[in-house]
N, C-alpha and C positions, 0 to 999 in steps of 0.2 A: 338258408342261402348257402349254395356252395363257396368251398375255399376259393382266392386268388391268389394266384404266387406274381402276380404283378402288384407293386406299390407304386405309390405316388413319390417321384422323386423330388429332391431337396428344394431345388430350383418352383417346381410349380407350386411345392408344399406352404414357401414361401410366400408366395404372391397368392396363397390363399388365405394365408392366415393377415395380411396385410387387406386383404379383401373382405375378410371378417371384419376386420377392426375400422374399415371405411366407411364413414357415417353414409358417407355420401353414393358408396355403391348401390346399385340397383338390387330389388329382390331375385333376377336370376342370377348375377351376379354369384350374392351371397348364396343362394342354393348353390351354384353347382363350387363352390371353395367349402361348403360345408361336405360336400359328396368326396372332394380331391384330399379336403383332411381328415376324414373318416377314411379311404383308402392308404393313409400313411404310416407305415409300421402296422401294417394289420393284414389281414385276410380276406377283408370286406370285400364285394364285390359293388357297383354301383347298381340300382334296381330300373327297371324299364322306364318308368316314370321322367326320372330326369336322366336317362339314356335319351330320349325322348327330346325333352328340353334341349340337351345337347346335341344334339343334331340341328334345330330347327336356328339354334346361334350360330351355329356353323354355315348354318346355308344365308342368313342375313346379314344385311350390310349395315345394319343401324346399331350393331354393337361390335365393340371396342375389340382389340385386339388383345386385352388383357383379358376378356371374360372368353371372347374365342380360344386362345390357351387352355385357362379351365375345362372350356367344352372339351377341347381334344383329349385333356389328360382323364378326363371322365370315360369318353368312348374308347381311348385306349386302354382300359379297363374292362369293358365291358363284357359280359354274359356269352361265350360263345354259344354257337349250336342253340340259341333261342327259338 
């Protein structure tokens, strides 16, 4: 996978790793905070899959505004020229 010189800042980094730690969070949830803190201090780029996911929370109104977050900090990451 190629480099990314964009990372996950401090603020959403946060609210992932509180999002991990949330018994109560939903399974997309916890995906896309595992994708936002794999992107933190690193290189990593997020892969289609939940590039995928994140869009489809983005476009839905039945999740939170916390996990929408995530979704965005995931796609603003994401893969150009796909």
């Amino acid at each position: 996978m190629p480099k990314n010189s964009k990372q996950s800042g401090p603020k959403v980094t946060t609210l992932a790793a509180t999002t991990l730690a949330n018994a109560n969070a939903s399974a997309t949830a916890k995906s896309l905070a595992g994708s936002v803190v794999a992107q933190s201090h690193t290189g990593k780029q997020s892969g289609t899959a939940i590039e995928s996911k994140a869009s489809i929370v983005l476009q839905s109104e039945k999740f939170s505004q916390e996990t929408k977050s995530l979704a965005g900090s995931v796609l603003s990451q994401s893969r150009k020229g796909k």
